[in-house]
C-alpha positions in Angstrom: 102.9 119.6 110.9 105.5 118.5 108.1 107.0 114.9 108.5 111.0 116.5 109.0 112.5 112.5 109.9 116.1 114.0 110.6 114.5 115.9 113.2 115.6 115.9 116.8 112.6 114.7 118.9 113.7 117.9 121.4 113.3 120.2 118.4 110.4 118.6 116.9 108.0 119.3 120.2 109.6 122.7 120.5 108.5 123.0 116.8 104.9 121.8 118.3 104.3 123.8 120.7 105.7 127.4 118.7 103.1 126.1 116.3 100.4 125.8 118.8 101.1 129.1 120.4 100.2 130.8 116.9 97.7 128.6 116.0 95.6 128.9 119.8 95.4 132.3 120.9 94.5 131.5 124.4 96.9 129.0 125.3 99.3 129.7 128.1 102.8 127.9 128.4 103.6 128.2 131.9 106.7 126.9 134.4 109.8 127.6 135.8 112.4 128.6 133.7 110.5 128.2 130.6 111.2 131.9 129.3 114.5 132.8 127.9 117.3 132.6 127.6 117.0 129.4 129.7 114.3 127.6 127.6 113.5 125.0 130.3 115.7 122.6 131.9 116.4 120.6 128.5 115.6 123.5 126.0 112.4 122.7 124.7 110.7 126.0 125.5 113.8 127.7 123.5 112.7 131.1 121.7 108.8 130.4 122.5 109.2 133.5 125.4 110.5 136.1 122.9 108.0 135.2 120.3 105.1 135.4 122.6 106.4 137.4 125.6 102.9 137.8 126.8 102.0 134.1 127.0 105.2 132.3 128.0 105.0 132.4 131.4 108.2 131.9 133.8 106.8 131.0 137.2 107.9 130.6 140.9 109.3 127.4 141.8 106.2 125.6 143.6 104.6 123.1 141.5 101.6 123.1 143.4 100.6 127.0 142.6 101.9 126.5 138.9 99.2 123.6 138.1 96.9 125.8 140.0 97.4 128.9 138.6 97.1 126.5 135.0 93.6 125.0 136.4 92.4 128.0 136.6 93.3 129.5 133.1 91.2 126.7 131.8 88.2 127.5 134.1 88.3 131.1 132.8 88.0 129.9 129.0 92.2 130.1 127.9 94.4 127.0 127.3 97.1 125.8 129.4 100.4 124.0 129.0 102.9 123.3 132.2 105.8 122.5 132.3 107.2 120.2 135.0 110.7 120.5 135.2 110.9 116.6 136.2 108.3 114.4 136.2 109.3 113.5 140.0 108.0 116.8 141.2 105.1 115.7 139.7 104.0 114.1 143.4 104.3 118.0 144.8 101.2 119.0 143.0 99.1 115.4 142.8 96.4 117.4 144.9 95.6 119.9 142.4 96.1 117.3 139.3 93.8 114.5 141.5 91.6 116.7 143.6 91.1 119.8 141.7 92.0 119.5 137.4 90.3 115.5 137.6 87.1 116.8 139.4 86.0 119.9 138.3 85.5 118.5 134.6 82.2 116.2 136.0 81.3 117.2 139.8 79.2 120.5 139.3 76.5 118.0 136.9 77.6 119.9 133.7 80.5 119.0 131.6 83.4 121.8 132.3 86.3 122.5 129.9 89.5 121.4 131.1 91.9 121.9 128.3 95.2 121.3 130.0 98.5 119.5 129.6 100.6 119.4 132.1 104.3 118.2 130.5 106.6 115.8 132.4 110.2 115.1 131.7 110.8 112.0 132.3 113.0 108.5 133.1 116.3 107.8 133.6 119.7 106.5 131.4 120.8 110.0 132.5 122.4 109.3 135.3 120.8 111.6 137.9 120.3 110.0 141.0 117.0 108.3 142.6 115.2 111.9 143.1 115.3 113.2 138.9 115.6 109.8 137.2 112.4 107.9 138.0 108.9 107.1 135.7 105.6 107.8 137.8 103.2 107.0 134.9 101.8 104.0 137.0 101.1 107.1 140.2 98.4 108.5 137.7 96.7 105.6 136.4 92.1 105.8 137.4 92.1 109.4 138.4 88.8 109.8 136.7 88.6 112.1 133.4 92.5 111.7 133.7 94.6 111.0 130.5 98.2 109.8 130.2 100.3 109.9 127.4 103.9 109.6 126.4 105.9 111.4 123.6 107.6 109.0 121.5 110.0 109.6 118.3 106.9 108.2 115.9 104.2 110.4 116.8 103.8 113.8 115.8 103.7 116.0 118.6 101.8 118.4 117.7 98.6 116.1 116.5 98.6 114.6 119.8 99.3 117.8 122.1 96.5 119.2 119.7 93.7 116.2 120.6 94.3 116.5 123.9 93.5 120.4 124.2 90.4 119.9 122.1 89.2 117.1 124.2 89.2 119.9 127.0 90.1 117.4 129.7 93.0 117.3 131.7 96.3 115.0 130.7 99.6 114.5 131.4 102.6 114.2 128.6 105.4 112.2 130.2 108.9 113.3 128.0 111.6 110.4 128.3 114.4 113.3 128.7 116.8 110.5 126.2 114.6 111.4 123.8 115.6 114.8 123.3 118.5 114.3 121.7 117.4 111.4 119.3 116.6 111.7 116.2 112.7 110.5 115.0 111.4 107.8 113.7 113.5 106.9 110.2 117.1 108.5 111.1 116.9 107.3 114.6 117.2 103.4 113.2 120.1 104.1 111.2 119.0 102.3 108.3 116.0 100.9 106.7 115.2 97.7 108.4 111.8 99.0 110.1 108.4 100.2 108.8 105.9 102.3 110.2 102.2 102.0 110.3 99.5 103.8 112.4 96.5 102.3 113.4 93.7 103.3 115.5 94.2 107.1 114.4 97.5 109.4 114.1 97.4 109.9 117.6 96.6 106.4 118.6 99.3 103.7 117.9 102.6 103.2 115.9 103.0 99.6 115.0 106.8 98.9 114.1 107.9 96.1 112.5 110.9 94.7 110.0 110.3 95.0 107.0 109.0 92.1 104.7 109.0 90.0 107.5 105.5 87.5 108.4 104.6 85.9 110.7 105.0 87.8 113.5 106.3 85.6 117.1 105.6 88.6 119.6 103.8 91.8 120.0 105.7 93.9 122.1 103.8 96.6 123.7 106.0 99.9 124.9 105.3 103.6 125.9 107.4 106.0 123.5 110.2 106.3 125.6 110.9 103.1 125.2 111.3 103.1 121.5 115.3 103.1 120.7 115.8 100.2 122.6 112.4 98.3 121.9 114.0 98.8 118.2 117.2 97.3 119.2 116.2 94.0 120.9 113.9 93.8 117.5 116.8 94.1 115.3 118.8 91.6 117.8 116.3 88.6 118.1 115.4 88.8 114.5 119.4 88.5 113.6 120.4 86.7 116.3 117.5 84.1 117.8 115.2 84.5 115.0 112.5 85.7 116.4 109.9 88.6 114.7 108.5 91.3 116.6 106.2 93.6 116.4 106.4 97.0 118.6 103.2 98.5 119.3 103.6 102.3 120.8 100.9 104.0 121.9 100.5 107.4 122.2 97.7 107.8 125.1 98.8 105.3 127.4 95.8 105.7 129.7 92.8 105.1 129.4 93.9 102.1 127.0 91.4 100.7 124.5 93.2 97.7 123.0 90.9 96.6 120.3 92.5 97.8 117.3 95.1 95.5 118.1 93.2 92.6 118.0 94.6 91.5 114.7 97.9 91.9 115.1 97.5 90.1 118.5 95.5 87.5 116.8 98.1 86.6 114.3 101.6 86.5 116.8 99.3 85.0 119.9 101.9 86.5 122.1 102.3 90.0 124.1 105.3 91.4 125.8 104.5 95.1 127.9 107.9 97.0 128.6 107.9 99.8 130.8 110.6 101.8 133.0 108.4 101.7 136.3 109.9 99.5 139.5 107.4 96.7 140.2 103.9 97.4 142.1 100.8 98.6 140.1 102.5 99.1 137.0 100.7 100.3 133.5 101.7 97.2 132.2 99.3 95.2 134.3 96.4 97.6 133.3 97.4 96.9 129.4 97.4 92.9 130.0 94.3 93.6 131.8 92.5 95.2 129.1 93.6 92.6 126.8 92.8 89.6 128.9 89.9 90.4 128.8 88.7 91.0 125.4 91.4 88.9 123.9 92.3 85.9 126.0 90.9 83.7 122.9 93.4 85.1 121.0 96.4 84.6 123.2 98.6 81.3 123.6 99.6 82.3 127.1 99.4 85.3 129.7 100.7 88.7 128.8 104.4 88.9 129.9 105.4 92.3 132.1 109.2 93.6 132.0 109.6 96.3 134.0 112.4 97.9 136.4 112.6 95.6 140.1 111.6 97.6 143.0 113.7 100.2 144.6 115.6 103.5 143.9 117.4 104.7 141.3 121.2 104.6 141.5 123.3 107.2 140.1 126.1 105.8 139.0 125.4 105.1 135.4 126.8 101.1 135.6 124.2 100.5 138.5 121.5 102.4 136.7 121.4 100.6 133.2 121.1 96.8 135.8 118.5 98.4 137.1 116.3 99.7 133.9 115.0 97.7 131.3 117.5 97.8 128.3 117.3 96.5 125.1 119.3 93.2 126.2 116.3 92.5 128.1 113.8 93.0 126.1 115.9 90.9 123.6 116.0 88.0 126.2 112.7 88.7 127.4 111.0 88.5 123.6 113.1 85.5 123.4 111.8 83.2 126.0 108.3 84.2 125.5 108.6 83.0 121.4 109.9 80.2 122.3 107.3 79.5 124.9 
Protein backbone atom coordinates (compact mmCIF):
# COMPACT_ATOMS: atom_id res chain seq x y z
CA UNK A 1 0.00 0.00 0.00
CA UNK A 2 1.13 3.62 -1.16
CA UNK A 3 1.91 6.10 1.83
CA UNK A 4 -1.25 8.68 0.68
CA UNK A 5 -0.55 11.18 4.17
CA UNK A 6 -3.71 13.38 3.23
CA UNK A 7 -5.64 10.41 3.43
CA UNK A 8 -8.64 10.03 5.72
CA UNK A 9 -7.95 7.15 8.16
CA UNK A 10 -11.87 6.01 7.19
CA UNK A 11 -10.80 5.87 3.53
CA UNK A 12 -7.43 4.53 3.99
CA UNK A 13 -8.91 1.08 5.75
CA UNK A 14 -11.62 1.02 3.18
CA UNK A 15 -8.65 1.30 0.70
CA UNK A 16 -7.20 -1.83 2.82
CA UNK A 17 -9.63 -3.92 2.85
CA UNK A 18 -10.80 -3.36 -1.27
CA UNK A 19 -7.13 -4.24 -1.67
CA UNK A 20 -7.37 -7.35 0.36
CA UNK A 21 -10.46 -8.51 -1.20
CA UNK A 22 -8.48 -8.68 -4.65
CA UNK A 23 -5.38 -9.70 -3.38
CA UNK A 24 -7.15 -12.97 -1.02
CA UNK A 25 -9.54 -14.81 -2.92
CA UNK A 26 -11.02 -16.56 -0.10
CA UNK A 27 -11.60 -13.91 2.18
CA UNK A 28 -15.13 -13.12 3.28
CA UNK A 29 -16.18 -9.53 4.62
CA UNK A 30 -19.21 -10.21 6.60
CA UNK A 31 -21.82 -7.98 8.87
CA UNK A 32 -24.80 -6.15 9.04
CA UNK A 33 -25.19 -3.54 6.73
CA UNK A 34 -21.85 -3.89 5.19
CA UNK A 35 -23.24 -4.15 1.55
CA UNK A 36 -24.41 -1.20 -0.34
CA UNK A 37 -25.53 1.35 -0.49
CA UNK A 38 -25.18 1.61 3.30
CA UNK A 39 -21.48 0.68 3.54
CA UNK A 40 -21.53 -0.03 7.26
CA UNK A 41 -22.50 2.21 10.02
CA UNK A 42 -19.53 4.75 9.38
CA UNK A 43 -18.88 3.90 5.61
CA UNK A 44 -15.96 1.95 5.60
CA UNK A 45 -17.26 -1.04 3.72
CA UNK A 46 -18.41 1.70 0.85
CA UNK A 47 -18.42 0.10 -2.78
CA UNK A 48 -16.48 -3.24 -1.44
CA UNK A 49 -20.39 -5.10 -2.06
CA UNK A 50 -20.62 -4.00 -5.74
CA UNK A 51 -17.04 -4.92 -6.50
CA UNK A 52 -17.27 -8.26 -5.02
CA UNK A 53 -21.01 -9.01 -4.72
CA UNK A 54 -20.25 -12.59 -4.04
CA UNK A 55 -18.04 -12.08 -0.99
CA UNK A 56 -19.42 -9.00 0.81
CA UNK A 57 -21.76 -10.44 2.89
CA UNK A 58 -24.76 -8.36 4.59
CA UNK A 59 -25.91 -10.47 7.49
CA UNK A 60 -28.82 -10.77 10.07
CA UNK A 61 -28.47 -8.62 13.00
CA UNK A 62 -27.25 -11.30 15.77
CA UNK A 63 -23.66 -10.99 16.50
CA UNK A 64 -23.45 -14.24 17.88
CA UNK A 65 -24.40 -16.18 14.49
CA UNK A 66 -22.26 -13.62 12.44
CA UNK A 67 -18.82 -14.48 14.32
CA UNK A 68 -20.08 -18.00 14.02
CA UNK A 69 -20.99 -18.18 10.72
CA UNK A 70 -17.13 -16.28 10.27
CA UNK A 71 -15.54 -19.28 12.56
CA UNK A 72 -16.55 -21.49 10.51
CA UNK A 73 -15.36 -20.00 6.98
CA UNK A 74 -11.95 -20.27 8.53
CA UNK A 75 -12.43 -23.91 9.58
CA UNK A 76 -13.45 -24.69 6.00
CA UNK A 77 -10.00 -23.18 4.48
CA UNK A 78 -11.58 -19.24 3.31
CA UNK A 79 -10.70 -16.04 5.20
CA UNK A 80 -12.94 -14.05 7.28
CA UNK A 81 -13.40 -10.37 8.19
CA UNK A 82 -16.57 -9.16 10.56
CA UNK A 83 -17.69 -6.33 11.09
CA UNK A 84 -19.04 -5.31 14.40
CA UNK A 85 -21.16 -2.50 14.11
CA UNK A 86 -19.95 -1.25 17.71
CA UNK A 87 -17.46 -2.67 19.54
CA UNK A 88 -20.11 -2.77 22.62
CA UNK A 89 -21.96 -5.57 20.89
CA UNK A 90 -18.88 -7.08 21.00
CA UNK A 91 -20.07 -8.80 24.68
CA UNK A 92 -23.17 -10.44 22.50
CA UNK A 93 -20.82 -12.84 20.84
CA UNK A 94 -17.79 -13.19 23.67
CA UNK A 95 -18.83 -17.07 23.60
CA UNK A 96 -17.96 -17.78 20.15
CA UNK A 97 -14.84 -15.23 20.16
CA UNK A 98 -13.68 -16.99 23.86
CA UNK A 99 -15.12 -20.40 23.66
CA UNK A 100 -15.14 -21.35 20.12
CA UNK A 101 -12.58 -18.88 17.60
CA UNK A 102 -9.73 -18.96 20.92
CA UNK A 103 -9.97 -22.77 21.23
CA UNK A 104 -10.28 -24.45 18.20
CA UNK A 105 -6.71 -23.06 17.05
CA UNK A 106 -4.80 -25.57 19.85
CA UNK A 107 -7.47 -28.02 21.56
CA UNK A 108 -7.77 -30.86 18.90
CA UNK A 109 -3.42 -31.39 19.54
CA UNK A 110 -2.83 -30.02 15.89
CA UNK A 111 -2.40 -26.49 15.08
CA UNK A 112 -5.82 -25.28 13.15
CA UNK A 113 -5.95 -22.20 10.93
CA UNK A 114 -7.91 -19.45 12.30
CA UNK A 115 -7.45 -16.55 10.00
CA UNK A 116 -10.01 -14.18 11.29
CA UNK A 117 -10.54 -10.51 12.21
CA UNK A 118 -13.29 -9.55 13.74
CA UNK A 119 -13.49 -5.40 13.34
CA UNK A 120 -14.67 -3.23 16.23
CA UNK A 121 -15.72 0.35 16.08
CA UNK A 122 -14.88 1.83 18.82
CA UNK A 123 -14.75 4.69 21.85
CA UNK A 124 -16.35 7.60 22.47
CA UNK A 125 -15.98 11.82 21.88
CA UNK A 126 -19.08 10.99 19.72
CA UNK A 127 -21.44 11.66 21.98
CA UNK A 128 -23.59 8.47 21.92
CA UNK A 129 -24.66 7.50 25.12
CA UNK A 130 -23.26 4.77 27.73
CA UNK A 131 -24.43 1.69 25.41
CA UNK A 132 -22.31 2.85 21.76
CA UNK A 133 -19.54 4.95 23.29
CA UNK A 134 -17.49 2.60 25.44
CA UNK A 135 -13.67 0.80 24.84
CA UNK A 136 -13.79 -3.09 25.95
CA UNK A 137 -10.17 -3.78 24.85
CA UNK A 138 -9.32 -4.61 28.59
CA UNK A 139 -12.77 -7.48 28.19
CA UNK A 140 -10.44 -9.44 25.79
CA UNK A 141 -7.13 -9.40 27.34
CA UNK A 142 -5.59 -13.70 28.14
CA UNK A 143 -8.12 -15.42 25.98
CA UNK A 144 -5.41 -17.74 24.86
CA UNK A 145 -4.20 -17.57 21.00
CA UNK A 146 -6.25 -14.26 21.21
CA UNK A 147 -4.77 -10.99 19.56
CA UNK A 148 -5.77 -7.36 20.07
CA UNK A 149 -4.96 -4.63 18.12
CA UNK A 150 -5.96 -1.06 17.44
CA UNK A 151 -6.08 1.01 14.14
CA UNK A 152 -4.26 4.13 14.50
CA UNK A 153 -3.58 7.12 11.85
CA UNK A 154 0.34 5.78 11.69
CA UNK A 155 -0.04 2.38 10.70
CA UNK A 156 -0.84 1.16 7.45
CA UNK A 157 -3.85 -0.85 7.58
CA UNK A 158 -3.49 -3.01 5.30
CA UNK A 159 0.17 -4.43 6.47
CA UNK A 160 -1.35 -5.11 9.78
CA UNK A 161 -4.90 -6.51 8.76
CA UNK A 162 -2.52 -8.58 6.32
CA UNK A 163 -0.18 -10.16 9.42
CA UNK A 164 -2.90 -10.92 11.25
CA UNK A 165 -4.69 -13.14 8.39
CA UNK A 166 -1.41 -14.89 7.67
CA UNK A 167 -0.77 -15.64 11.22
CA UNK A 168 -4.15 -17.66 10.88
CA UNK A 169 -5.20 -16.97 14.47
CA UNK A 170 -8.04 -15.14 15.61
CA UNK A 171 -7.81 -11.11 16.54
CA UNK A 172 -9.77 -8.34 17.07
CA UNK A 173 -9.28 -4.68 15.33
CA UNK A 174 -10.74 -2.11 17.71
CA UNK A 175 -11.56 1.31 15.23
CA UNK A 176 -11.70 4.54 17.52
CA UNK A 177 -14.88 5.76 15.25
CA UNK A 178 -12.97 9.65 15.70
CA UNK A 179 -10.62 8.33 13.60
CA UNK A 180 -12.55 8.09 10.58
CA UNK A 181 -12.71 11.42 9.81
CA UNK A 182 -9.01 12.35 10.56
CA UNK A 183 -6.62 12.74 8.50
CA UNK A 184 -3.24 10.24 8.90
CA UNK A 185 -0.22 10.65 10.25
CA UNK A 186 1.56 14.05 8.60
CA UNK A 187 -1.79 16.17 7.68
CA UNK A 188 -3.37 15.19 10.83
CA UNK A 189 -0.60 17.40 12.93
CA UNK A 190 -1.12 20.35 10.90
CA UNK A 191 2.42 21.08 10.59
CA UNK A 192 5.73 19.58 10.84
CA UNK A 193 6.62 19.56 14.46
CA UNK A 194 6.61 15.52 14.74
CA UNK A 195 8.58 12.59 13.26
CA UNK A 196 7.88 9.20 12.73
CA UNK A 197 9.82 6.12 13.26
CA UNK A 198 8.84 2.36 13.34
CA UNK A 199 10.43 0.03 15.40
CA UNK A 200 9.92 -3.53 16.13
CA UNK A 201 8.44 -4.09 12.47
CA UNK A 202 5.88 -2.04 10.23
CA UNK A 203 3.18 -3.52 12.12
CA UNK A 204 4.68 -3.30 15.49
CA UNK A 205 5.21 0.21 16.93
CA UNK A 206 5.19 4.00 15.86
CA UNK A 207 7.43 6.07 18.01
CA UNK A 208 6.45 9.91 17.72
CA UNK A 209 8.40 12.37 18.81
CA UNK A 210 9.26 16.43 18.10
CA UNK A 211 11.55 16.84 15.98
CA UNK A 212 15.25 17.60 16.89
CA UNK A 213 14.36 17.46 20.26
CA UNK A 214 16.92 15.08 23.00
CA UNK A 215 16.60 14.07 25.75
CA UNK A 216 13.45 12.66 26.04
CA UNK A 217 11.47 13.33 29.95
CA UNK A 218 8.52 10.68 29.23
CA UNK A 219 7.52 7.80 27.12
CA UNK A 220 4.13 7.92 26.71
CA UNK A 221 2.56 4.71 25.81
CA UNK A 222 -1.08 4.89 23.89
CA UNK A 223 -3.28 2.54 21.62
CA UNK A 224 -3.96 4.33 18.15
CA UNK A 225 -6.97 5.81 18.98
CA UNK A 226 -5.48 7.78 21.19
CA UNK A 227 -3.12 9.46 18.89
CA UNK A 228 -4.57 13.18 18.04
CA UNK A 229 -4.71 13.98 21.48
CA UNK A 230 -1.52 12.00 22.73
CA UNK A 231 -0.06 14.57 19.83
CA UNK A 232 -1.59 17.45 21.45
CA UNK A 233 -0.52 17.26 25.15
CA UNK A 234 3.06 16.61 23.36
CA UNK A 235 2.89 19.72 21.49
CA UNK A 236 1.45 21.53 24.83
CA UNK A 237 4.14 20.33 27.51
CA UNK A 238 6.95 20.80 25.21
CA UNK A 239 5.69 24.65 24.59
CA UNK A 240 4.19 25.26 27.53
CA UNK A 241 6.07 23.17 30.74
CA UNK A 242 8.91 22.06 28.81
CA UNK A 243 8.65 18.83 28.94
CA UNK A 244 9.71 16.13 25.84
CA UNK A 245 7.71 13.26 25.03
CA UNK A 246 7.88 10.48 23.28
CA UNK A 247 4.48 8.59 22.08
CA UNK A 248 4.99 5.03 21.56
CA UNK A 249 1.75 3.40 19.58
CA UNK A 250 1.52 0.08 19.17
CA UNK A 251 -0.24 -1.67 16.76
CA UNK A 252 -0.98 -5.25 18.39
CA UNK A 253 -1.82 -4.20 21.72
CA UNK A 254 -2.05 -7.74 23.09
CA UNK A 255 0.00 -9.94 23.55
CA UNK A 256 2.57 -7.02 24.24
CA UNK A 257 6.30 -7.69 23.96
CA UNK A 258 7.91 -4.50 25.19
CA UNK A 259 11.54 -5.11 24.47
CA UNK A 260 12.14 -3.18 21.61
CA UNK A 261 11.47 -0.32 23.64
CA UNK A 262 14.01 -0.80 25.98
CA UNK A 263 16.06 1.96 24.67
CA UNK A 264 13.94 4.45 24.43
CA UNK A 265 12.72 3.63 27.98
CA UNK A 266 16.24 3.44 29.07
CA UNK A 267 17.14 6.99 27.97
CA UNK A 268 13.66 9.05 29.39
CA UNK A 269 13.46 6.51 32.62
CA UNK A 270 9.87 7.43 32.72
CA UNK A 271 6.49 5.72 31.23
CA UNK A 272 3.09 7.14 31.04
CA UNK A 273 0.13 4.34 29.54
CA UNK A 274 -3.05 6.25 28.29
CA UNK A 275 -6.02 4.43 27.47
CA UNK A 276 -9.98 5.15 27.14
CA UNK A 277 -11.07 2.18 29.47
CA UNK A 278 -12.86 3.10 33.09
CA UNK A 279 -10.69 1.79 35.84
CA UNK A 280 -10.52 -2.21 36.74
CA UNK A 281 -8.17 -4.56 34.83
CA UNK A 282 -7.20 -2.21 32.34
CA UNK A 283 -4.44 -2.92 29.35
CA UNK A 284 -2.49 -0.42 30.86
CA UNK A 285 -1.65 -2.51 33.91
CA UNK A 286 -0.70 -5.52 31.59
CA UNK A 287 1.81 -2.95 29.61
CA UNK A 288 3.40 -1.72 33.04
CA UNK A 289 3.48 -5.26 33.90
CA UNK A 290 5.39 -6.41 31.01
CA UNK A 291 7.77 -3.67 31.50
CA UNK A 292 8.26 -3.96 35.20
CA UNK A 293 9.41 -6.78 34.72
CA UNK A 294 12.05 -6.80 32.20
CA UNK A 295 12.76 -3.15 32.72
CA UNK A 296 12.39 -1.96 36.33
CA UNK A 297 16.37 -1.21 36.16
CA UNK A 298 15.64 1.02 33.66
CA UNK A 299 12.88 3.05 35.19
CA UNK A 300 13.20 5.98 37.90
CA UNK A 301 9.76 5.21 39.27
CA UNK A 302 6.49 2.98 38.58
CA UNK A 303 4.76 3.10 35.33
CA UNK A 304 1.99 5.78 35.56
CA UNK A 305 -1.74 4.60 34.29
CA UNK A 306 -4.32 7.39 32.96
CA UNK A 307 -7.31 6.07 32.09
CA UNK A 308 -11.26 6.94 32.15
CA UNK A 309 -12.69 6.67 36.30
CA UNK A 310 -15.21 4.03 36.59
CA UNK A 311 -18.70 4.32 35.48
CA UNK A 312 -20.88 4.85 32.30
CA UNK A 313 -20.64 6.93 29.65
CA UNK A 314 -22.76 10.12 29.58
CA UNK A 315 -24.14 11.45 26.51
CA UNK A 316 -24.12 14.77 26.70
CA UNK A 317 -20.92 15.78 25.04
CA UNK A 318 -19.69 18.34 28.18
CA UNK A 319 -20.10 15.35 30.66
CA UNK A 320 -18.44 12.96 28.27
CA UNK A 321 -15.08 14.84 27.49
CA UNK A 322 -14.77 15.04 32.00
CA UNK A 323 -15.11 11.73 31.83
CA UNK A 324 -12.50 10.49 28.91
CA UNK A 325 -8.94 11.10 28.89
CA UNK A 326 -8.20 14.25 26.80
CA UNK A 327 -5.22 15.76 25.80
CA UNK A 328 -5.32 18.29 28.90
CA UNK A 329 -4.79 15.27 30.82
CA UNK A 330 -2.41 13.68 29.35
CA UNK A 331 -0.69 17.18 29.28
CA UNK A 332 -0.99 17.43 33.14
CA UNK A 333 -0.50 13.90 33.63
CA UNK A 334 3.13 13.90 31.42
CA UNK A 335 3.68 16.83 33.53
CA UNK A 336 3.81 15.66 36.98
CA UNK A 337 5.41 12.50 36.11
CA UNK A 338 8.65 14.63 34.48
CA UNK A 339 8.84 16.49 37.19
CA UNK A 340 8.76 13.64 39.47
Amino acid sequence: MDDRRAERVGAHLNRALAALLTRRPDLYLIGADVADPYGGAFGVTRRLSTEHPDRVLTTPISEQAIVGFAVGLALRGREAVVEIMFSDFATLCFDQIANLAGKVVSMYGEQVRMPLVIRCPTGGNRGYGPTHSQSLQKHFLGIPNLALYEMSPVHDGYATLAQILDSAAPALYFEDKVLYGRRRFGAATGDEMFHRELIGGSCDFAVLGIRDVDPVDVVVIAPGGLTDRVLGAMRDAYLGDETAVRAVVPSRLYPFDPAPLAPLVGRARRVVVVEDAVAGGVWGAEVAHAIHQRMWHLLSGPVRLLHAPSGTIPAAAHLERAVLVQADDIRATVTAVARG
